[in-house]
Backbone as CSV, one residue per row, in Angstrom:
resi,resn,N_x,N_y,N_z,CA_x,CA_y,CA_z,C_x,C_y,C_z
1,UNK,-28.025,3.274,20.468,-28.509,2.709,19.234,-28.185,3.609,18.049
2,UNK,-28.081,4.849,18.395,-27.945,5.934,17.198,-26.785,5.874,16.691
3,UNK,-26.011,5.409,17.895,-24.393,5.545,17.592,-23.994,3.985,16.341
4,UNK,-24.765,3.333,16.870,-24.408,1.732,16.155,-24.850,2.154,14.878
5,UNK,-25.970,2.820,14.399,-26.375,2.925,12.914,-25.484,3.940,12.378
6,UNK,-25.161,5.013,13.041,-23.809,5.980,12.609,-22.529,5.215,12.172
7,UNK,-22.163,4.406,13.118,-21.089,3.317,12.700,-21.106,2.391,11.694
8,UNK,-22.083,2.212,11.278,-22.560,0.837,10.508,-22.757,1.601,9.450
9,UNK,-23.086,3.140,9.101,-23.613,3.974,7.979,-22.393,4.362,7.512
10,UNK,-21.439,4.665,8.277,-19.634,5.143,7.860,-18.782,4.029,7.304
11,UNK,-19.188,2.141,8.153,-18.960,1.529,7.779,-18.716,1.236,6.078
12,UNK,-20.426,1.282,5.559,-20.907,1.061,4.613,-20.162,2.039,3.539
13,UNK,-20.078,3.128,3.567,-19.626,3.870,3.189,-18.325,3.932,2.570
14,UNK,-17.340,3.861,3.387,-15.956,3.178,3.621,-16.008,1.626,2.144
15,UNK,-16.893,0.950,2.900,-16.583,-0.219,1.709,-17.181,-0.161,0.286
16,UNK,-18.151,0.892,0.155,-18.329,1.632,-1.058,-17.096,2.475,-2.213
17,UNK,-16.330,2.798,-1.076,-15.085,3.482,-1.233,-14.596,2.428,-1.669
18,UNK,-13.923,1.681,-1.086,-13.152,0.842,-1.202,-13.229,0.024,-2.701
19,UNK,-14.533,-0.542,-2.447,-15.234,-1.724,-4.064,-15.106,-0.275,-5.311
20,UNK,-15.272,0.800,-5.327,-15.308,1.642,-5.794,-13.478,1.809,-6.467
21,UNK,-12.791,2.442,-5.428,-11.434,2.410,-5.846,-10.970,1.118,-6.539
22,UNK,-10.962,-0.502,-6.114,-10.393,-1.175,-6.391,-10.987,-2.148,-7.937
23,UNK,-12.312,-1.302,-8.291,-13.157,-1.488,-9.411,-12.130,-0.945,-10.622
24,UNK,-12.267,0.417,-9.924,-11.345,1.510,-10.977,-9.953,0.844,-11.363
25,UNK,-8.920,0.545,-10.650,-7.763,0.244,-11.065,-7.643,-1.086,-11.286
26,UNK,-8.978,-1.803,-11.430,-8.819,-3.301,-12.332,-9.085,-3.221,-13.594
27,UNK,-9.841,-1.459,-13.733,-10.064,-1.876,-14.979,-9.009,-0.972,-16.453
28,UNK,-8.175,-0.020,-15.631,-6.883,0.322,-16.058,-6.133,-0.024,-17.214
29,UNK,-6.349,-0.943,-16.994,-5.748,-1.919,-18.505,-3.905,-2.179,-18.443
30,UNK,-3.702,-0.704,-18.457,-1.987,-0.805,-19.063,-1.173,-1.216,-17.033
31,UNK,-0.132,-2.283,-17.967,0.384,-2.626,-16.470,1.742,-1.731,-16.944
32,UNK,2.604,-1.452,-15.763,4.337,-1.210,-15.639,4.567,-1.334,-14.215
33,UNK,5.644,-2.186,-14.586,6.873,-2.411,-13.569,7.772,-2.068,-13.492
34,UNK,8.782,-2.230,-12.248,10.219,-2.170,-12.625,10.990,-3.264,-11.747
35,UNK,11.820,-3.611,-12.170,13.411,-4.723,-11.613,14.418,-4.161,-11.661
36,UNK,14.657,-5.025,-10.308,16.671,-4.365,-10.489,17.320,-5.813,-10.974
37,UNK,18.552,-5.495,-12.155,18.909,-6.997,-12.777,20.201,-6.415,-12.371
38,UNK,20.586,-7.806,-12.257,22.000,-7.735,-11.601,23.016,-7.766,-13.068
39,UNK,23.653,-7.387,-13.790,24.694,-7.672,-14.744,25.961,-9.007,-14.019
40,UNK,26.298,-9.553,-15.227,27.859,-10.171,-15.280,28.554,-9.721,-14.472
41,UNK,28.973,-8.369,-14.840,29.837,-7.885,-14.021,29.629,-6.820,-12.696
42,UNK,27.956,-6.932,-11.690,28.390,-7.126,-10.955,26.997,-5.798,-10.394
43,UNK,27.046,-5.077,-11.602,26.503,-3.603,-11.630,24.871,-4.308,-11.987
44,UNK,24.003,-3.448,-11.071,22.927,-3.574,-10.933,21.917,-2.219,-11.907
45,UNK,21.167,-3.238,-12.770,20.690,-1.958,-13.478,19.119,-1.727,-13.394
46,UNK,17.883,-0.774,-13.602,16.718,-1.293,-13.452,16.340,-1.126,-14.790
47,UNK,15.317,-1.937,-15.054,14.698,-2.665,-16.282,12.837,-2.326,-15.673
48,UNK,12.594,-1.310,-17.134,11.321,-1.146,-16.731,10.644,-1.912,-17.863
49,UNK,9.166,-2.557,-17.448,8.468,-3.383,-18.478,7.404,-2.563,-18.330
50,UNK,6.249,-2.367,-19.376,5.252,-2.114,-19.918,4.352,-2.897,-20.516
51,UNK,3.234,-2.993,-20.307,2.146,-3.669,-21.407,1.020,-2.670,-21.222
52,UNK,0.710,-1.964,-22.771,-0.305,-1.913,-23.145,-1.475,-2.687,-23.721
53,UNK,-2.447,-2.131,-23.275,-3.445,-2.810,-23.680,-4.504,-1.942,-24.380
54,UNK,-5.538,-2.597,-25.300,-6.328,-2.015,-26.024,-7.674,-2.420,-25.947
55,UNK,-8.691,-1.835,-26.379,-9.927,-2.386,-26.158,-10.263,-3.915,-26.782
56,UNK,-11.217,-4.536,-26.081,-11.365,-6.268,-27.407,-10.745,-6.732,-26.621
57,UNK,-11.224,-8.383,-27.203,-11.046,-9.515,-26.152,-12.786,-9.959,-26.347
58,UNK,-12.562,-11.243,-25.577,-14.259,-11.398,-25.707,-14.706,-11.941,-24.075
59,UNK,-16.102,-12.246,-24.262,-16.368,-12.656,-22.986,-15.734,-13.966,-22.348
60,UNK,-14.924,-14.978,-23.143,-14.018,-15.809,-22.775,-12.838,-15.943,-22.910
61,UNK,-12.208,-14.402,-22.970,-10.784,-13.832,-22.417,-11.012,-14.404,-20.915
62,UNK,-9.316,-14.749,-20.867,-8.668,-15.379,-19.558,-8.804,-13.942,-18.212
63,UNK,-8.629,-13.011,-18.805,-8.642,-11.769,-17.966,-9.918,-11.106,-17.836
64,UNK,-11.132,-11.109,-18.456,-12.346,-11.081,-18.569,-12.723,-9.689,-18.122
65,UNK,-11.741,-8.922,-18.417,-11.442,-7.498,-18.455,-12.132,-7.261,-19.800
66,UNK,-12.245,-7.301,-20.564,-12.186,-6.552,-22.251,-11.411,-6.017,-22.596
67,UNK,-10.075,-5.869,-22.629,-9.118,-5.581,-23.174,-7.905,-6.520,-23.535
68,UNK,-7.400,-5.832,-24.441,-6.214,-7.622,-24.854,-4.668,-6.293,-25.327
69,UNK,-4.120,-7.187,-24.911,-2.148,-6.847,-25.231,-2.250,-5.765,-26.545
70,UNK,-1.917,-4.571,-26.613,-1.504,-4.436,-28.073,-0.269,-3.978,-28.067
71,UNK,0.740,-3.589,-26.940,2.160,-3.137,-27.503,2.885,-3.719,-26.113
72,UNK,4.102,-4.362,-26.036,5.217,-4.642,-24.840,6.087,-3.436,-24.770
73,UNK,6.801,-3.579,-24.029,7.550,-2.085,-23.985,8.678,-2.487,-22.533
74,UNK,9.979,-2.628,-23.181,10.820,-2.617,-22.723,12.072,-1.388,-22.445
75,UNK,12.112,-1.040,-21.144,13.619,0.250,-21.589,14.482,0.112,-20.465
76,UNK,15.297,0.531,-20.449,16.631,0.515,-19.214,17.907,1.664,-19.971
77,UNK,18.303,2.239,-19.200,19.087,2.806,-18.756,20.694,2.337,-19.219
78,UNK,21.710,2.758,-20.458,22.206,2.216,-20.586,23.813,2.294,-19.769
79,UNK,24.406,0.818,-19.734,25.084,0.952,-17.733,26.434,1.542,-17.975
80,UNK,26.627,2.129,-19.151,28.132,2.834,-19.481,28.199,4.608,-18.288
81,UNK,26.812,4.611,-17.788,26.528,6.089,-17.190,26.263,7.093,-18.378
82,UNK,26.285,7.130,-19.225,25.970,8.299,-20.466,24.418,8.728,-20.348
83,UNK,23.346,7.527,-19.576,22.265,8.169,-19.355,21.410,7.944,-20.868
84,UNK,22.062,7.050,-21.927,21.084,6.797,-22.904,20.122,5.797,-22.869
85,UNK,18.910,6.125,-22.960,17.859,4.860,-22.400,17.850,4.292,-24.260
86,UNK,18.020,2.821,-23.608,17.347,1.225,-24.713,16.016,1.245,-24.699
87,UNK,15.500,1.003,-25.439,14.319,0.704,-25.580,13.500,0.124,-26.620
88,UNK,12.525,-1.184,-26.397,12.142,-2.197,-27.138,10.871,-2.245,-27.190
89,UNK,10.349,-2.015,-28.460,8.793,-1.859,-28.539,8.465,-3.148,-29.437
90,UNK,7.303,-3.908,-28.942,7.235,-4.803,-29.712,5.222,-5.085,-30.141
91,UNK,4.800,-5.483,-30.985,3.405,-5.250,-31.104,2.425,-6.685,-30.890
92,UNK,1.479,-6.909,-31.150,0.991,-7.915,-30.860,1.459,-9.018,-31.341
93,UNK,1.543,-8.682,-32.851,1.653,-9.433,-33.949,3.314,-9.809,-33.653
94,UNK,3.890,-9.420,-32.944,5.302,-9.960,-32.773,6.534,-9.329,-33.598
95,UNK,6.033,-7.834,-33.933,6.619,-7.619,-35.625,7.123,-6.236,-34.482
96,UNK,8.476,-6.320,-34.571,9.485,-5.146,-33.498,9.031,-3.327,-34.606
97,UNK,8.984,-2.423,-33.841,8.424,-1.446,-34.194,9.737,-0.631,-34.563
């Protein structure tokens, strides 16, 4: 019997952890990715995306996070090999930075 409440107490524990960790990184805000895009000609490049986010939003935001978009953020690698990164910042308001 001692052993079942030991198990069931580590259990608990564990999913404390868990609701705990997966609390934290919902509420993070800023997302980034990355893709590999294939070019025309053939050469595969990766394309990283960004969204920041900022505090605000209301209680009938779609994401019901409290936070809302404030900057996009586009960059890649440009495919000549020179190693100069592109990069596209754009703001809420739609107005390129």
């Amino acid at each position: 019997m001692k052993s079942h409440q030991s198990l069931l107490k580590r259990i608990t524990k564990l999913g404390l952890l868990l609701m705990m960790g997966v609390s934290m990184s919902a509420c993070s805000g800023d997302q980034k990715w990355k893709e590999e895009v294939q070019l025309s000609d053939g050469r595969i490049i990766v394309v990283e995306r960004e969204l920041l986010t900022e505090a605000g939003g209301d209680e009938w935001a779609f994401n019901h996070s409290g936070t809302k978009p404030k900057e996009y953020l586009i960059r890649f690698e440009y495919p000549n090999g020179t190693g100069k990164m592109i990069e596209w910042h754009s703001i809420k308001n739609g107005y390129l930075a």
